[in-house]
N, C-alpha and C positions, 0 to 999 in steps of 0.2 A: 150352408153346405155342411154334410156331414162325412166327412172321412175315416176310414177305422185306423187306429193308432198304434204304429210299428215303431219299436226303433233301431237305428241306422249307427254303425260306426263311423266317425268319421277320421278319417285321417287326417293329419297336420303334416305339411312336406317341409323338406328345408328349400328355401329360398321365397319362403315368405315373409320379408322385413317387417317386424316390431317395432314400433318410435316409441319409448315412451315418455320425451320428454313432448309435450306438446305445444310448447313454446317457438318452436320451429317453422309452426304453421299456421293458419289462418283457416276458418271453414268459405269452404267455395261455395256453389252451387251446389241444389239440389238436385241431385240427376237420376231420381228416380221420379221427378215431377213430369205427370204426363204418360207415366210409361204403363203397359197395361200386364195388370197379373194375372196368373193359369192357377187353375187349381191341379192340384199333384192328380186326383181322380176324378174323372168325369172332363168335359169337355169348356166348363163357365171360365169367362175373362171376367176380371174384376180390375175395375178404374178407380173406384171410389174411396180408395186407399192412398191414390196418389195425386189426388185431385185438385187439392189445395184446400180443401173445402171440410170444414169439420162437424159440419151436419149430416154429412154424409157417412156410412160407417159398413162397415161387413162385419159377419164373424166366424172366428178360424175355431174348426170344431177339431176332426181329426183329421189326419194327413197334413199337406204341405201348402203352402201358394211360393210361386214362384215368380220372380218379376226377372228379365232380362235387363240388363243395358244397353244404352245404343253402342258402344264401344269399352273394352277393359280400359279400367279408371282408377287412380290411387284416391283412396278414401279417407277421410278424418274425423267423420263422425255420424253418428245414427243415432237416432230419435224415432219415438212411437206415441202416438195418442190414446190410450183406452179408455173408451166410456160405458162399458158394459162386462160382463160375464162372471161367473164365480170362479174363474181359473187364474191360478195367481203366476205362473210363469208359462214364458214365450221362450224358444230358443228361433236364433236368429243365423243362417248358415252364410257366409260367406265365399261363393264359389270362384277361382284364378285358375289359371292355367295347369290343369293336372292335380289341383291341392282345393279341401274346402275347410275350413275354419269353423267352428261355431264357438259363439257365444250366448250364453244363457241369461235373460232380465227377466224380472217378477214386476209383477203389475206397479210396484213403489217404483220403478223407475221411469214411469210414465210422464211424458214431458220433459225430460233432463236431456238433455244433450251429451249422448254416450261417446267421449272420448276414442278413438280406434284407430290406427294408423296399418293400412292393408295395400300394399301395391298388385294393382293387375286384376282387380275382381271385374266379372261379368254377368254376373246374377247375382241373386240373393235367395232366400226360402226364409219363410217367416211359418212356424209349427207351433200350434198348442201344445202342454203336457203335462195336461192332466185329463183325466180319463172319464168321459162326463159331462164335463163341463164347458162352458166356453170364456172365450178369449175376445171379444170385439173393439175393435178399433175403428177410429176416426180418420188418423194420419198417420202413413210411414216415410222418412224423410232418411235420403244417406248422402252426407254432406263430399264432395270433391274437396283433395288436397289443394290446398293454395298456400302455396310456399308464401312466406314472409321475410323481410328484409332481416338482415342481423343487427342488433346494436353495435354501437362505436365503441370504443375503448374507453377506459376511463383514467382518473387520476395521471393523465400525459404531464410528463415531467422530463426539462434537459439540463445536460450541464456542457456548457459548451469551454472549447479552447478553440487555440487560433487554428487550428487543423484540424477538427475533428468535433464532433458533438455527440454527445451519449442519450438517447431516449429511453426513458422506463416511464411503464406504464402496466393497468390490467386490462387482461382480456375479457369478454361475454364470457357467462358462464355455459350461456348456451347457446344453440342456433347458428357456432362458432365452426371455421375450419382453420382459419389464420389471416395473415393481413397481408395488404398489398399498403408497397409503399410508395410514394410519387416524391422527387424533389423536380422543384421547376417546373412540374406540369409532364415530369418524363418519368417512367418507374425504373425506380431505383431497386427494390425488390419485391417478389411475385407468392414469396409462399413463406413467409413469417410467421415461427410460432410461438416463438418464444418472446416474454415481456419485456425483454430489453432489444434497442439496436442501434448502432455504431454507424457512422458517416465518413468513412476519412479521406484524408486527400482533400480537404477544400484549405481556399485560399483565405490567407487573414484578413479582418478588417470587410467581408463582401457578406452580401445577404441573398438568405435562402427561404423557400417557402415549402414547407413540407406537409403531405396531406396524408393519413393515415388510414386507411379504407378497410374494414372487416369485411368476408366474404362468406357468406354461409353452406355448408355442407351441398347447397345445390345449386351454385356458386352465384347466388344471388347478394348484390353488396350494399354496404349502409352508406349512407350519404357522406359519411367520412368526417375527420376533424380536422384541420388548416392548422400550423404553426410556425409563425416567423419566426427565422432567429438573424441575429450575424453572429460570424465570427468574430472575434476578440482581436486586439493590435496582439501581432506575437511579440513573444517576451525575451528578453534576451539572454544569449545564452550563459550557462554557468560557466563559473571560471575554473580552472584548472585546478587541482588541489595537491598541495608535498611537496611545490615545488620547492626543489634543492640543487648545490650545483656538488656533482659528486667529486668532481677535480678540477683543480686549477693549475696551468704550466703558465710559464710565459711564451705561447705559442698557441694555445687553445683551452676550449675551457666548456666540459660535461654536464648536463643537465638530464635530471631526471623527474618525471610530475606524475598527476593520474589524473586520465579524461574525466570530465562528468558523464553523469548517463542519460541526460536527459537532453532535447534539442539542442544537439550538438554533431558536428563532422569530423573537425581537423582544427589544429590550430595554427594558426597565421604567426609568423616571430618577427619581431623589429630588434635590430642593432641599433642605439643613436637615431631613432627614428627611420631607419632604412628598411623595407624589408628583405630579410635575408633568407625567408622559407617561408612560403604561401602554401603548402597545403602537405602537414606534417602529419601521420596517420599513427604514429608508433609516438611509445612514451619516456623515448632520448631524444637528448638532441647534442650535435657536436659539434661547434664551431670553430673552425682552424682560421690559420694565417692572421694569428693576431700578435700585436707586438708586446716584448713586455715590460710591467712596470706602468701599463697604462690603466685607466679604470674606462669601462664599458654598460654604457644602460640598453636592458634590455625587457622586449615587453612579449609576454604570452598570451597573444587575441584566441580567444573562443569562438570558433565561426560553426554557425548554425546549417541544416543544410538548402536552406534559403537565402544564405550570402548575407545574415544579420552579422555580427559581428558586436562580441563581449568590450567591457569599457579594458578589460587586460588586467594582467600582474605585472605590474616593473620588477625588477631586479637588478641590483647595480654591483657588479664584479670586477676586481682589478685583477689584472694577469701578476702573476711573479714575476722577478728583474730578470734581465737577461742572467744567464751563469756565467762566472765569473772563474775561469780556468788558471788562474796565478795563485801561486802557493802563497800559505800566510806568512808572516813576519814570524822570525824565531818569539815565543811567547820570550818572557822573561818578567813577568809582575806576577809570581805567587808569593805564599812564603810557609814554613811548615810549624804546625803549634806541636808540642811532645806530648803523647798521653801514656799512661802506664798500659803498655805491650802496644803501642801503636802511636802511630803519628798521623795529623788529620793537615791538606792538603789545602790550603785557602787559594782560591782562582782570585785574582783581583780583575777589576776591569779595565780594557786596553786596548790599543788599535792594535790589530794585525792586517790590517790593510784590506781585509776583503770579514764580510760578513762568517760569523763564527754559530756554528751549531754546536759545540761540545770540545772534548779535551781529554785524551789520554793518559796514563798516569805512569809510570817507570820508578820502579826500584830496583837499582843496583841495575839498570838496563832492561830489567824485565817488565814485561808492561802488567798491573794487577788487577785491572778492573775490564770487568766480563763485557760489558755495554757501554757505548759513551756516555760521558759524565759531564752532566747539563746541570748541576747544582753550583753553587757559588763553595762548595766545599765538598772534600773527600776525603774517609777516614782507612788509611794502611793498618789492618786489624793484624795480628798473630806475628808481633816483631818481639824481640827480645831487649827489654831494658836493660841500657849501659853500651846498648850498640852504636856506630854509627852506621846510616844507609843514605848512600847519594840519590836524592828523590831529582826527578826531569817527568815533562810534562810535553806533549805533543797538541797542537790546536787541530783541528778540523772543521773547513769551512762548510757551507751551505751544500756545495757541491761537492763534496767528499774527499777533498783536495788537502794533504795532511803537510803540514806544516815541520821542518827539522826541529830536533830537540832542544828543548833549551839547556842551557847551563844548568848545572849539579848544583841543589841546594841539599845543603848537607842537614841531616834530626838525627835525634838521639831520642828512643824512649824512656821514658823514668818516672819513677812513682813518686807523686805531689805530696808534698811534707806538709802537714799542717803547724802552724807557727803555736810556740807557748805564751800562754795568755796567764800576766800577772796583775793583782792590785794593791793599790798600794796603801789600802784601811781593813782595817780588823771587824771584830763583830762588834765590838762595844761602840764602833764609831756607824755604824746602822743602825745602832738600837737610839741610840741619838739625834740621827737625823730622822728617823720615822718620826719619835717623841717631838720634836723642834715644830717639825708639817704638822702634827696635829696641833700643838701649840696654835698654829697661827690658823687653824682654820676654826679653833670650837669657836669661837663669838657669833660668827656667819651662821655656823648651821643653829644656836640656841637663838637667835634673832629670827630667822625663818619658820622654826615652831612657835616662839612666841605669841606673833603676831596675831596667824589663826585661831591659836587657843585662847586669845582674850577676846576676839570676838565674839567664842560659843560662849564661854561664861558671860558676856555682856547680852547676849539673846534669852538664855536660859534666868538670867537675872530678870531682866524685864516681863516675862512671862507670869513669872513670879509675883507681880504686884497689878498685873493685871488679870488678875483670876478675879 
């Protein structure tokens, strides 16, 4: 057939989808087998192009052929046979709904299996285009989309605890929309895209079977990958940390600690093995009505929020005595040393009938020490030596219960005489007794050199006769 040679613009529309990874897909069918072509001029059907048969052959001069489909069809791929003509390219039209497509192949790509991904064609047109010449083919072949499964995931890896298990893994590089995930044969989630994912809320110590299912962009899914796990025995919880008791009465007794942060609630308290607070949220704790002077053990349980429960911290605490409201015993066991411009106040040790925290100090009735005085002595600074001053001392028990004054010990300050120091030998009688001590020591030390030195002369001598 010869048709004269025009050319056509063709337009490209949007909503013609491109793939072009083609890994996606599979070639189907060929569905233009069978089907019969027109020529663009004149009235000839041509079969022999779609025949299956490669003895058979037409060829395209000028103009178009057209082949219909039985229905619009997404396509994957095209193929052409040429065994004849000196025309070295074919444009090939792909006609869809409102839009036509063309692509252009030269005689080299004859037999290859042309890659194409086109949703919705309904014909085709196959044009020489070259002027002259011809273009003869054997076979034209345009392959149907057939979706293909997507791969699984790969490199699947967990880390599991008693509540929870962690999955990481990679996805398909392609063919890919996301995963569906199944525990127990129930989905657990439907639109997963990311490589990691999280489980929580299971119970410790139980097993789980979990299946990882890729689904591809046309939601068609891979066989999937199965993975048992169990959970792990949970672990107990951490113990408490600081614990301190910030006061002690003889009546109650303050505690303060820090939660942990991890599998943990509240913590459980024992007295004496009793519990006295089962579900303590805050980080004091205050325990009244206790008596005193007595000693108390006490334990800080860590309870998980699954009712495990930490091995604890003991702590053993004695309350202060009860207070003791009677005055002390008049002191009377100091006594006062004299210094130059002062006199220094010595406490001695004593019963005054109830427990003593400190002691007041009085000169001449007035008291001179700014804070009580808890040392075993106290020094009265800025007195005048050659005075006297009536010193009295006041106790003060535990309970701030002050004791009357003791009796007046009377100091005097004054300046310590150092005593004159005589002897009763001259110099002549040192120069003597030095002379005498070395007397009796020269033999010792000339005995001492001796010895050494006749050894080296006795080595050096020997040497001597044996050369």
């Amino acid at each position: 057939m010869r048709i004269k040679k025009f050319f056509i613009v063709v337009p490209v529309l949007l909503g013609i989808l491109f793939v072009g990874d083609t890994s996606a897909f599979a070639q189907g069918k060929d569905v233009l087998s069978g089907r019969v072509g027109k020529a663009q001029y004149g009235s000839s059907y041509i079969t022999s192009l779609t025949d299956g048969n490669l003895q058979t052959s037409d060829t395209l001069s000028n103009g178009e052929v057209i082949i219909d489909l039985a229905s619009p069809v997404r396509v994957s791929g095209f193929r052409f046979t040429k065994v004849g003509g000196s025309s070295n390219r074919m444009d090939v039209y792909f006609y869809t709904e409102g839009a036509t497509l063309k692509r252009e192949y030269r005689n080299t790509d004859s037999g290859y299996l042309q890659a194409v991904d086109i949703k919705g064609v309904k014909k085709i047109g196959l044009k020489n285009m070259s002027n002259g010449d011809y273009f003869t083919l054997a076979e034209v072949n345009l392959y149907e989309y057939e979706s293909v499964p997507p791969s699984d995931i790969t490199d699947l890896k967990e880390n599991i605890k008693h509540d929870s298990v962690e999955f990481t893994y990679k996805n398909p590089k392609s063919n890919f929309s996301h995963l569906r995930i199944y525990r127990d044969g129930q989905v657990l989630a439907s639109d997963v895209k990311e490589e990691k994912f999280t489980d929580k809320g299971l119970t410790p110590e139980t097993e789980h079977t979990y299946k990882f299912v890729s689904v591809s962009p046309d939601g068609l899914e891979s066989k999937g990958i199965e993975k048992k796990i169990k959970t792990v025995k949970e672990p107990l919880p951490d113990e408490i940390k600081d614990l301190q008791e910030d006061e002690i009465t003889h009546t109650y007794v303050k505690f303060s600690y820090k939660f942990p942060k991890n599998n943990f609630d509240h913590v459980k308290i024992y007295r004496d093995d009793k519990v006295i607070a089962d579900n303590v949220n805050v980080e004091e704790f205050i325990d009244k009505g206790l008596k005193g002077s007595m000693e108390y053990t006490y334990k800080f349980v860590s309870v998980s929020s699954t009712g495990l429960e930490s091995n604890g911290i003991v702590k053993k605490v004695k309350t202060d005595e009860e207070p003791n409201l009677n005055k002390p015993f008049k002191p009377s066991n100091f006594d006062v040393t004299p210094k130059d411009g002062s006199l220094v106040v010595n406490l001695l040790s004593q019963n005054l009938g109830v427990p003593i925290k400190g002691y007041h100090i009085f000169i001449d009735g007035v008291k001179v020490n700014d804070s009580l005085v808890t040392s075993r002595s106290y020094a009265v600074k800025g007195l005048q030596n050659g005075q006297t001053y009536g010193v009295q001392i006041k106790a003060v028990s535990k309970w701030n219960i002050e004791s009357d004054l003791s009796n007046v010990v009377n100091g005097i300050p004054k300046v310590p005489v150092i005593p004159e120091v005589t002897f009763s030998f001259g110099l002549g009688a040192l120069v003597d007794g030095i002379t005498n001590w070395f007397l009796g020591i020269w033999p010792i030390v000339a005995f001492s050199i001796a010895i050494p030195l006749a050894f080296i002369v006795a080595f050096n001598t020997k040497k001597l006769f044996m050369r």
